[in-house]
C-alpha positions, 0 to 999 in steps of 0.5 A: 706183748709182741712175739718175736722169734728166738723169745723165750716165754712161759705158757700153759698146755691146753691140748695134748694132740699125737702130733705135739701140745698147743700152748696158750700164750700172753695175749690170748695167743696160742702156738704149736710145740711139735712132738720133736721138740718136746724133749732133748730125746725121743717122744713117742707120746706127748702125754708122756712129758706134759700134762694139760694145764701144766705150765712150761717154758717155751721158745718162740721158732717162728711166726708163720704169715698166716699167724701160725706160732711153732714154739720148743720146749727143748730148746728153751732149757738151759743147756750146761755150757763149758769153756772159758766161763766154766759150766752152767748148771742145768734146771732139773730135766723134764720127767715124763708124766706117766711111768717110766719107759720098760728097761733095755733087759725087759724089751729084749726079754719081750722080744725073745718071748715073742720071736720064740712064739713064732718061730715054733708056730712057724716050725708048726705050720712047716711040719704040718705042710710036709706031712702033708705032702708025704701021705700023697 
């Protein structure tokens, strides 16, 4: 099969790396699908949407003249399109392998705790430098 950019094919993940997943293709070809084109938000970690071994949609980027496939999962999803034809339904979206992301009241709450701890260590320490300064 020859690959050509804008082609849609199926693959299955092979190695999960900080900076994307490499896909394994027909023909005994394998491409790169970056971190940011993993998924339509933000990827902090890979292994978070993907798995090795699970297979996935994927689009052909571009074919650099070294061989080099860039392949997106994102773009290979279905987006909903609305207009004269009326909207197209999505396939389910892609949820993440791991646990889900802590919510926005418990970041905020991780925060406060931390931001609290340093600001009475740093009162701590201006206390301590001024009394200090006093007995001289």
């Amino acid at each position: 099969m020859e690959l050509a950019v804008g082609t849609i094919l199926s693959g299955k993940v092979t190695t999960i790396t900080k900076f994307g997943a490499f896909v394994a293709l027909e023909g005994g070809k394998s491409g790169l699908v970056h971190i940011s084109e993993v998924a339509n938000r933000f990827v902090d970690d890979v292994h978070h949407f993907l798995e090795t071994g699970q297979e996935v949609q994927v689009k052909v980027l571009s074919i650099t003249p070294g061989g080099r496939i860039n392949l997106s999962i994102k773009q290979a999803q279905v987006r909903p399109m609305h207009g004269h034809y009326g909207p197209r339904t999505n396939p389910a979206p892609m949820q993440p392998v791991a646990a889900a992301e802590p919510s926005f009241e418990d970041k905020l709450k991780q925060f406060l705790s931390a931001s609290d701890s340093k600001m009475s260590e740093l009162n701590r320490n201006r206390d301590n430098k001024r009394s200090r300064g006093r007995r001289k």
